[in-house]
C-alpha positions as a LaTeX table, in Angstrom:
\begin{tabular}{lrrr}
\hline
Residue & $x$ (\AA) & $y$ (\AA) & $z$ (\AA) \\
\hline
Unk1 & 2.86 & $-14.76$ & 10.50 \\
Unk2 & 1.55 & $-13.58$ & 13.80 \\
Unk3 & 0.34 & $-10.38$ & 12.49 \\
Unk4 & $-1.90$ & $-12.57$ & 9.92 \\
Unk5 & $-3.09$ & $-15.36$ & 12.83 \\
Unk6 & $-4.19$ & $-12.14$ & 15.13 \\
Unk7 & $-5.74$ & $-10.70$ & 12.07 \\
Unk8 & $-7.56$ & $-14.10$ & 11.04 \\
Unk9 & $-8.59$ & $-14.13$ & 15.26 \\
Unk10 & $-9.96$ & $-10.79$ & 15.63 \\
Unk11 & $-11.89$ & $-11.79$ & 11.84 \\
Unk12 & $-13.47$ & $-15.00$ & 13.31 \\
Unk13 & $-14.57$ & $-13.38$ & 16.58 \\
Unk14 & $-16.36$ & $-10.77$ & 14.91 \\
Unk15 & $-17.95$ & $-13.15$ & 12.95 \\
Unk16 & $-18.91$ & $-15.17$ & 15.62 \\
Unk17 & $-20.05$ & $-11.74$ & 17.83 \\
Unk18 & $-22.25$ & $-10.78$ & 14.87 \\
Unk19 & $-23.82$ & $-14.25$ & 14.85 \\
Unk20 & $-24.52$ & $-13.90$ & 18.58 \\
Unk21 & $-25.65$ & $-10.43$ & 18.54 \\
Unk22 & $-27.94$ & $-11.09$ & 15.35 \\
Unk23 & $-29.68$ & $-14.24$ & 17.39 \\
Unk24 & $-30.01$ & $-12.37$ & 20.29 \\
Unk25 & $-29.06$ & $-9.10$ & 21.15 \\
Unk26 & $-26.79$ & $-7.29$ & 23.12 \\
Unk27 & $-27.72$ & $-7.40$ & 26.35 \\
Unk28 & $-28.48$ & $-11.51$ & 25.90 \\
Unk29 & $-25.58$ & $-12.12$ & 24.16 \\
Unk30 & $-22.22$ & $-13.31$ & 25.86 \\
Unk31 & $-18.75$ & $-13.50$ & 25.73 \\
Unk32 & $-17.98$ & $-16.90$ & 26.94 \\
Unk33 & $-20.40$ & $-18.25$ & 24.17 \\
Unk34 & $-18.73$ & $-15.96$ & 20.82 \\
Unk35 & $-14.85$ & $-17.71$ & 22.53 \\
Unk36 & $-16.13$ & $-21.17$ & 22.73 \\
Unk37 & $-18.39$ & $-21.21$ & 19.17 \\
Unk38 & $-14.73$ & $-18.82$ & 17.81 \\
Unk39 & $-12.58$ & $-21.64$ & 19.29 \\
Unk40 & $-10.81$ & $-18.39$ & 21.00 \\
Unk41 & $-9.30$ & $-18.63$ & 24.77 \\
Unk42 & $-11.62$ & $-15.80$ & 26.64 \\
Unk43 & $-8.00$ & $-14.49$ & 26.80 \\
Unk44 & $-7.73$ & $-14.51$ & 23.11 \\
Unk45 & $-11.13$ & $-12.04$ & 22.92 \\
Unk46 & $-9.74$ & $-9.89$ & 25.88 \\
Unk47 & $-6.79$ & $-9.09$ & 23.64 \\
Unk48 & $-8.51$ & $-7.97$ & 20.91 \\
Unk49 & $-11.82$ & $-6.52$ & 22.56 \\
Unk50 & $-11.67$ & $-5.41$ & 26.19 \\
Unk51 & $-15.55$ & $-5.12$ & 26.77 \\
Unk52 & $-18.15$ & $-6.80$ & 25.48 \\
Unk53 & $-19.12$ & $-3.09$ & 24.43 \\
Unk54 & $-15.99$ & $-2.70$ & 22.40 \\
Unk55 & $-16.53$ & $-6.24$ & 20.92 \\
Unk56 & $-20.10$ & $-4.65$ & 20.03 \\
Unk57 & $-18.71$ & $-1.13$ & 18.27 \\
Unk58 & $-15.97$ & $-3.19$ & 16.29 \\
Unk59 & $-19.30$ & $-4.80$ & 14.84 \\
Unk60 & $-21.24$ & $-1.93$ & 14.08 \\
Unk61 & $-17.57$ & $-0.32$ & 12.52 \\
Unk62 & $-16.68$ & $-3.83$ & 9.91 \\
Unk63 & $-21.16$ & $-3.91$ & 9.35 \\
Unk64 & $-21.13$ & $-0.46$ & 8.09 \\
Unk65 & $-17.55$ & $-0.14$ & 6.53 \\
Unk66 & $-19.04$ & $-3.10$ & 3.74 \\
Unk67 & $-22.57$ & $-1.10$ & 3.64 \\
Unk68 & $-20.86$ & 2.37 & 2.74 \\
Unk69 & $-18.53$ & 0.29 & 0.50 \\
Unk70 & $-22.25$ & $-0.56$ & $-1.11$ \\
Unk71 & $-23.46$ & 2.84 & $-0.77$ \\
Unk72 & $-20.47$ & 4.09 & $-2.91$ \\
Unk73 & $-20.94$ & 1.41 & $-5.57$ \\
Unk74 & $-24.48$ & 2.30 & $-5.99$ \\
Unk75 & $-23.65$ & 6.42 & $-5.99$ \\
Unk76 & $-21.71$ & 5.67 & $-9.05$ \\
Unk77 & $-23.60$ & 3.36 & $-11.00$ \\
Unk78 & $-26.81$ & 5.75 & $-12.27$ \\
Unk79 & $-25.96$ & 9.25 & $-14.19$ \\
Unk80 & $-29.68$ & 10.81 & $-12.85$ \\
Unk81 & $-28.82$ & 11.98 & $-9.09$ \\
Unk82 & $-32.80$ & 11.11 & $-8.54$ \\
Unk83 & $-32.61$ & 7.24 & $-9.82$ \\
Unk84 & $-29.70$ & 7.20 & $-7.49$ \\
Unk85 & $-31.41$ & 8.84 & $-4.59$ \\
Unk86 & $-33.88$ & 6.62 & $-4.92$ \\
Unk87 & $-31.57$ & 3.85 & $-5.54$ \\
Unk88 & $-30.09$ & 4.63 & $-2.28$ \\
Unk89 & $-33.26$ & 4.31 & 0.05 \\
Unk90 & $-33.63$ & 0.43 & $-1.35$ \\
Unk91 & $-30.02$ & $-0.16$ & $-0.38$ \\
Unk92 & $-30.32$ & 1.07 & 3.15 \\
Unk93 & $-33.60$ & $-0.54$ & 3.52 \\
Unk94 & $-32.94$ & $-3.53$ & 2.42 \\
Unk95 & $-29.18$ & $-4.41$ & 1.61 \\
Unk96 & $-27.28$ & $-7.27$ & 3.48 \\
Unk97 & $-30.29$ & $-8.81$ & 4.92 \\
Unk98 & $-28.79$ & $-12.18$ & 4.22 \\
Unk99 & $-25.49$ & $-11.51$ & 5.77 \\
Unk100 & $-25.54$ & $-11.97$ & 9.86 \\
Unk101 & $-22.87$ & $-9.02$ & 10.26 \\
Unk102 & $-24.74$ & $-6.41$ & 8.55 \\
Unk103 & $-27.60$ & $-7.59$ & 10.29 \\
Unk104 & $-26.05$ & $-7.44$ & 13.70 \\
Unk105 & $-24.74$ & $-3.68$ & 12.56 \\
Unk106 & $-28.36$ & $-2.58$ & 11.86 \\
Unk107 & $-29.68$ & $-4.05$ & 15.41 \\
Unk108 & $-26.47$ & $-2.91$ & 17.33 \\
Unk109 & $-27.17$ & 0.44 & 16.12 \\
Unk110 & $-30.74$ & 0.46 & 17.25 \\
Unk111 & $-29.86$ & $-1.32$ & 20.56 \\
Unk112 & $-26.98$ & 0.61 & 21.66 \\
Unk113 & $-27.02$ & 4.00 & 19.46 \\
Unk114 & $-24.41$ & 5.47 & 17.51 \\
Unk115 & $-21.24$ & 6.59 & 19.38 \\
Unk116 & $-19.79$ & 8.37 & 16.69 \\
Unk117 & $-21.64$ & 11.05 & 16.50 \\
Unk118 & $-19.95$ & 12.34 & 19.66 \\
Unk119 & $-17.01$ & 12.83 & 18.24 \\
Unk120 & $-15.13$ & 14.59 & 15.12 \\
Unk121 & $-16.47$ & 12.16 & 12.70 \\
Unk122 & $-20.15$ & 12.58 & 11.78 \\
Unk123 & $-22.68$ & 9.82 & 12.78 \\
Unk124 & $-23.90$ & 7.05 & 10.45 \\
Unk125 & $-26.88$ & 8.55 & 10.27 \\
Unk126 & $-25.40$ & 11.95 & 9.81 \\
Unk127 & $-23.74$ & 10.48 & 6.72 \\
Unk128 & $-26.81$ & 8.85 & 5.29 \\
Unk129 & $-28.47$ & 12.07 & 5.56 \\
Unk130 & $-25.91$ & 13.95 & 4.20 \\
Unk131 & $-25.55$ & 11.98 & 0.85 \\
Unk132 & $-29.65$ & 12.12 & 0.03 \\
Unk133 & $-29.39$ & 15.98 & 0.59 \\
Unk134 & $-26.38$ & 15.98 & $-1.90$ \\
Unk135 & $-28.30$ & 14.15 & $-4.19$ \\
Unk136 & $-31.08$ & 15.78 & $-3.56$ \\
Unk137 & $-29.60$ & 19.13 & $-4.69$ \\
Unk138 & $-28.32$ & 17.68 & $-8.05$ \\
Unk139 & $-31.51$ & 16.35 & $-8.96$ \\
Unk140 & $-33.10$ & 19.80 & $-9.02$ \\
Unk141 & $-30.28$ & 21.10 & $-10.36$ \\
Unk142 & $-30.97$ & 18.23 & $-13.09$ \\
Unk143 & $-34.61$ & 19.64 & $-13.18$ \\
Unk144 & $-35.61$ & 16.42 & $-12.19$ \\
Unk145 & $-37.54$ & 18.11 & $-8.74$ \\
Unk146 & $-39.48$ & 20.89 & $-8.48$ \\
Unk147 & $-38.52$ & 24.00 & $-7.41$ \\
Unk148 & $-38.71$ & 24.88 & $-3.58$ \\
Unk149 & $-38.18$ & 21.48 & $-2.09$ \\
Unk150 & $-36.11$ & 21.62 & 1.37 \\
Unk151 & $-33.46$ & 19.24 & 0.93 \\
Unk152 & $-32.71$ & 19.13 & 4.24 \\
Unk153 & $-36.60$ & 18.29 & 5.09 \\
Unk154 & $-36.42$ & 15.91 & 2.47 \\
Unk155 & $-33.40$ & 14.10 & 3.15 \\
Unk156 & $-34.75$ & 13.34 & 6.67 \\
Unk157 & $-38.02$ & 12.00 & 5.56 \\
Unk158 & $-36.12$ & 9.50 & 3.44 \\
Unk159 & $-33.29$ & 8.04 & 5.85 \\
Unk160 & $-36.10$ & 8.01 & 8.44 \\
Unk161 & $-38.55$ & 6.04 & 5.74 \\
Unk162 & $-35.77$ & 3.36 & 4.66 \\
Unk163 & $-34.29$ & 3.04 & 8.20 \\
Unk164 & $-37.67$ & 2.52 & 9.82 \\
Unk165 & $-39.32$ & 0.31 & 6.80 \\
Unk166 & $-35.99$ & $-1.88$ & 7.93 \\
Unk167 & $-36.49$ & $-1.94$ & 11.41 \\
Unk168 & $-40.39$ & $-2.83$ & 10.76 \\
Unk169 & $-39.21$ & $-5.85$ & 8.98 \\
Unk170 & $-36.60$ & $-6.90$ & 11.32 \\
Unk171 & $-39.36$ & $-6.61$ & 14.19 \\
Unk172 & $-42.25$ & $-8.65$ & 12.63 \\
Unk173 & $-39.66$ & $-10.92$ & 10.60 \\
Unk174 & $-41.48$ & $-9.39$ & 7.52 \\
Unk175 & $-38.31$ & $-10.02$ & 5.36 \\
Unk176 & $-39.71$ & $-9.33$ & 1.94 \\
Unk177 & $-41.41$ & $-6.23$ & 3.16 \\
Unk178 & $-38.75$ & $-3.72$ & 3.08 \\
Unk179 & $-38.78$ & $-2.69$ & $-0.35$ \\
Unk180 & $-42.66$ & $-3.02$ & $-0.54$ \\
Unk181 & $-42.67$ & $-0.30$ & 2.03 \\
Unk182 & $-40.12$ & 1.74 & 0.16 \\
Unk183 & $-42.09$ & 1.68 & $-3.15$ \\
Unk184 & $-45.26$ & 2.74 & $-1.32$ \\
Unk185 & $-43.42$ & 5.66 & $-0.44$ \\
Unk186 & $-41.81$ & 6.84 & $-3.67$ \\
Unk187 & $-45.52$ & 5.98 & $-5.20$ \\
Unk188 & $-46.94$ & 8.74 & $-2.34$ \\
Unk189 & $-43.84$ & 11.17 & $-2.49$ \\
Unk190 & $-42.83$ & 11.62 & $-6.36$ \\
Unk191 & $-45.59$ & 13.35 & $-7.58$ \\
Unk192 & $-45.54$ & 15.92 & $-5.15$ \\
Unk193 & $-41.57$ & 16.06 & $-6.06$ \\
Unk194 & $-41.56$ & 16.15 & $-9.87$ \\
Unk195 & $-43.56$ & 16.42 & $-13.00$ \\
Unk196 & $-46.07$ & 13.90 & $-13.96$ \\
Unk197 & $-44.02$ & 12.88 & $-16.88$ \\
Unk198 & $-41.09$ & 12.68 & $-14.80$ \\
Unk199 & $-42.84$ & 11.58 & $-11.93$ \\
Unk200 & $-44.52$ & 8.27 & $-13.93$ \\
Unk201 & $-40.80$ & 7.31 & $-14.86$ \\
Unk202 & $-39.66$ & 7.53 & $-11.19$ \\
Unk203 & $-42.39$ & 5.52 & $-10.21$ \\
Unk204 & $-41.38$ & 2.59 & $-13.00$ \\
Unk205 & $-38.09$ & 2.72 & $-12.13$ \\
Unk206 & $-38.43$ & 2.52 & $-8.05$ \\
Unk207 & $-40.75$ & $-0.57$ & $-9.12$ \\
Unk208 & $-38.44$ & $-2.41$ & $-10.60$ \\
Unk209 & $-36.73$ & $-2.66$ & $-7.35$ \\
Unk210 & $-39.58$ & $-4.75$ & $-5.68$ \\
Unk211 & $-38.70$ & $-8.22$ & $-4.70$ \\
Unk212 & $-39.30$ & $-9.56$ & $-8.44$ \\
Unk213 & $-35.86$ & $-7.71$ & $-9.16$ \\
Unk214 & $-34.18$ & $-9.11$ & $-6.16$ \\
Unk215 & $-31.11$ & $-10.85$ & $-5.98$ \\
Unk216 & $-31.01$ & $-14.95$ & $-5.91$ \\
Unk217 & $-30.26$ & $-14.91$ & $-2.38$ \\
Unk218 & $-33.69$ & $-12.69$ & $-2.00$ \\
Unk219 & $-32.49$ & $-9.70$ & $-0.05$ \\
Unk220 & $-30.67$ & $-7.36$ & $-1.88$ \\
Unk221 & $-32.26$ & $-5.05$ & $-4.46$ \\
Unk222 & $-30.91$ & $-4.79$ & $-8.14$ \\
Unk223 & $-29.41$ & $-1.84$ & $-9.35$ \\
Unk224 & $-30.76$ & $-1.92$ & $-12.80$ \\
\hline
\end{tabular}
């Protein structure tokens, strides 16, 4: 029974955190409003998060653990590595935009940086890289790319095109724009990738992932 009432504490108050981080920020947001809005003793918070720094990591961690748990779900629903790919670059543009921890996640990252990277485990946008140049490789091993792409070049381009079309949005509260921005892109970048033929497929199918395929709650693309 205690373990479950410290695990249903340490829930709410990263709930609350991500609520107070999403509205406004790191650096504006405080402790002594996530234990009052938690109903948490400031002693209760110290117990489970030292620092208001630790408080903001434990975020990022729980934000990304459910976006990877997304990532996954999408890497296994398409058999074409490339519809994935570009499956992919919607989902981290665009996914959890309706949930206030996911969005805290994304602007804890940008605010604070990525810590893991410093250590053994690779950082989050190591691992975002490193699945697009995975599926990068068994797309032209599918013949769906041409020969001689870099799929290290290429795997940059695209994290740095989805992350940034997110960040855009989040800056000028542009909410429907993410996967706008994303289309643009695969309509510029797939026919200097692929065939025509192919490449007029591609194109259809990143369409379909514009806001007229979007979820009811209006921020997460389809993966039709």
């Amino acid at each position: 029974m205690t373990q479950r009432r410290a695990h249903l504490t340490r829930s709410a108050l990263l709930q609350r955190a991500a609520e107070e981080f999403d509205r406004h920020g790191y650096v504006l947001a405080t402790l002594n409003s996530i234990s009052g809005k938690s109903s948490t003793t400031k002693g209760g918070l110290y117990f489970h998060f030292p620092t208001k720094e630790d408080l903001a990591r434990a975020v990022i961690d729980e934000g990304f653990r459910r976006f990877e748990r997304a990532c996954a779900q999408r890497m296994a629903t398409h058999f074409r590595a490339l519809e994935t790919l570009i499956d992919l670059s919607y989902v981290l543009a665009a996914y959890g935009r309706d949930d206030p921890l996911l969005r805290a996640a994304f602007r804890l990252l940008f605010e604070i940086g990525d810590y893991r990277g410093s250590r053994e485990a690779p950082s989050i946008f190591e691992t975002w890289t490193l699945h697009c140049r995975n599926l990068i490789l068994a797309a032209g091993e599918e013949g769906d790319l041409r020969a001689g792409i870099d799929p290290d070049e290429l795997a940059e381009v695209l994290v740095e095109m989805a992350y940034g079309a997110r960040v855009l949005a989040a800056a000028t509260g542009a909410l429907d724009s993410p996967t706008h921005r994303i289309t643009a892109g695969w309509a510029l970048l797939l026919p200097t990738l692929t065939e025509p033929a192919a490449a007029t497929y591609f194109r259809q199918f990143a369409g379909r992932r514009t806001p007229t395929t979007l979820s009811p709650r209006g921020m997460e693309p389809t993966a039709s």
